[in-house]
C-alpha positions as CSV (number, residue, x, y, z in Angstrom):
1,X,-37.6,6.6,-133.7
2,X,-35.9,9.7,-131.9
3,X,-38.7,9.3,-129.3
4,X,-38.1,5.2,-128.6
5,X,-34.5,6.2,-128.2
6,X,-34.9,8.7,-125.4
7,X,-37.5,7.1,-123.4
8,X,-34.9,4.1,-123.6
9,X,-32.1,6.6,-122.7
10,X,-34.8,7.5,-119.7
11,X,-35.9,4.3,-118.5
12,X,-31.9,3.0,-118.4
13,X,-31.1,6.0,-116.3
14,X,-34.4,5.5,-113.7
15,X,-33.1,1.8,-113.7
16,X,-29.6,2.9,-112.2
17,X,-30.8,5.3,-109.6
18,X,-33.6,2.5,-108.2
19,X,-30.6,0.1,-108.1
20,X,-27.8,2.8,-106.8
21,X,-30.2,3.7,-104.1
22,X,-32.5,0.7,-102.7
23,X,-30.2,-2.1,-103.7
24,X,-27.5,-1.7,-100.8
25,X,-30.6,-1.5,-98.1
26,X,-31.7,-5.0,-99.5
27,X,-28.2,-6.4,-100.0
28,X,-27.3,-5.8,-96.2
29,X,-30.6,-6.9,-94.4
30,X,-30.1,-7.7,-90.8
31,X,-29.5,-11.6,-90.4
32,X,-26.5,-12.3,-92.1
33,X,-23.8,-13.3,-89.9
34,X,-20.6,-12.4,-92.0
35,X,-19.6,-8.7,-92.1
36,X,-16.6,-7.2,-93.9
37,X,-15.1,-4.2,-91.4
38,X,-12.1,-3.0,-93.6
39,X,-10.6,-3.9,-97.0
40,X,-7.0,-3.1,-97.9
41,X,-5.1,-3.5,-101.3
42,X,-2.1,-4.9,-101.6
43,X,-1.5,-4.5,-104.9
44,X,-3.6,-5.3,-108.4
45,X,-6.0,-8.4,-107.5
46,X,-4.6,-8.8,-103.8
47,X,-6.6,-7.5,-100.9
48,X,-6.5,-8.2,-97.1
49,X,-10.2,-8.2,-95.4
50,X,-11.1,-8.1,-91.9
51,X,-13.9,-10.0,-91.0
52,X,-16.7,-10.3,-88.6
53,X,-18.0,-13.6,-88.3
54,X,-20.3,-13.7,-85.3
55,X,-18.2,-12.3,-82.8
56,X,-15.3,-13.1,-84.3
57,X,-12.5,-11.2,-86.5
58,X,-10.8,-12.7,-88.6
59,X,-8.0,-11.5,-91.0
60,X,-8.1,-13.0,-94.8
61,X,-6.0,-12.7,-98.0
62,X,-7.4,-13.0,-101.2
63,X,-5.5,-12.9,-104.4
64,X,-7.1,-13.8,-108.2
65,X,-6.0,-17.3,-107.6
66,X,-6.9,-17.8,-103.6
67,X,-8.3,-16.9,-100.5
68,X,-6.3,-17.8,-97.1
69,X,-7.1,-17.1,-93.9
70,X,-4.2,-15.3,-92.1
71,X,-5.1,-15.1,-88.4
72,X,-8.0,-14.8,-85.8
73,X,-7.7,-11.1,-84.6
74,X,-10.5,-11.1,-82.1
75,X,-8.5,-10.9,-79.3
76,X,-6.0,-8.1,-80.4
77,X,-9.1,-5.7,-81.7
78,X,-10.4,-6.6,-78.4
79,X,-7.4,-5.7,-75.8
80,X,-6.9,-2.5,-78.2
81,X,-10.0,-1.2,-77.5
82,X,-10.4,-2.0,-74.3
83,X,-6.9,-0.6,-73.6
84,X,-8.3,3.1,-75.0
């Protein structure tokens, strides 16, 4: 009995470390068009993401109820770093 319960104990903790480490490589393989730059939170359940959608950034809201876009940024990211 002592021994089913460790090799559980064993197999659960192999199980986290495969998905902790090889999970984010197959989660962000290259053809996906949407990336998230930054993430901010506002407050419990309200967050403002910047967004790369093709070449274009776009600032959204998102709150437990909603998401809004709030405005196309790609040409202020791209004056400020070409201003730099």
């Amino acid at each position: 009995m002592m021994v089913s319960v460790i090799l559980i104990v064993i197999l659960g903790g192999a199980a986290m470390y495969v998905s902790k480490k090889f999970l984010p490589r197959i989660a962000s393989q290259s053809g996906k068009n949407i990336h998230i730059l930054e993430t901010t939170y506002l407050g419990p359940r309200k967050a403002v993401h910047l967004l790369k959608v093709g070449e274009k950034k776009l600032l959204i809201g998102s709150t437990s109820d909603s998401i809004a876009m709030l405005a196309d940024v790609t040409d202020a990211l791209t004056n400020k770093t070409n201003k730099s």
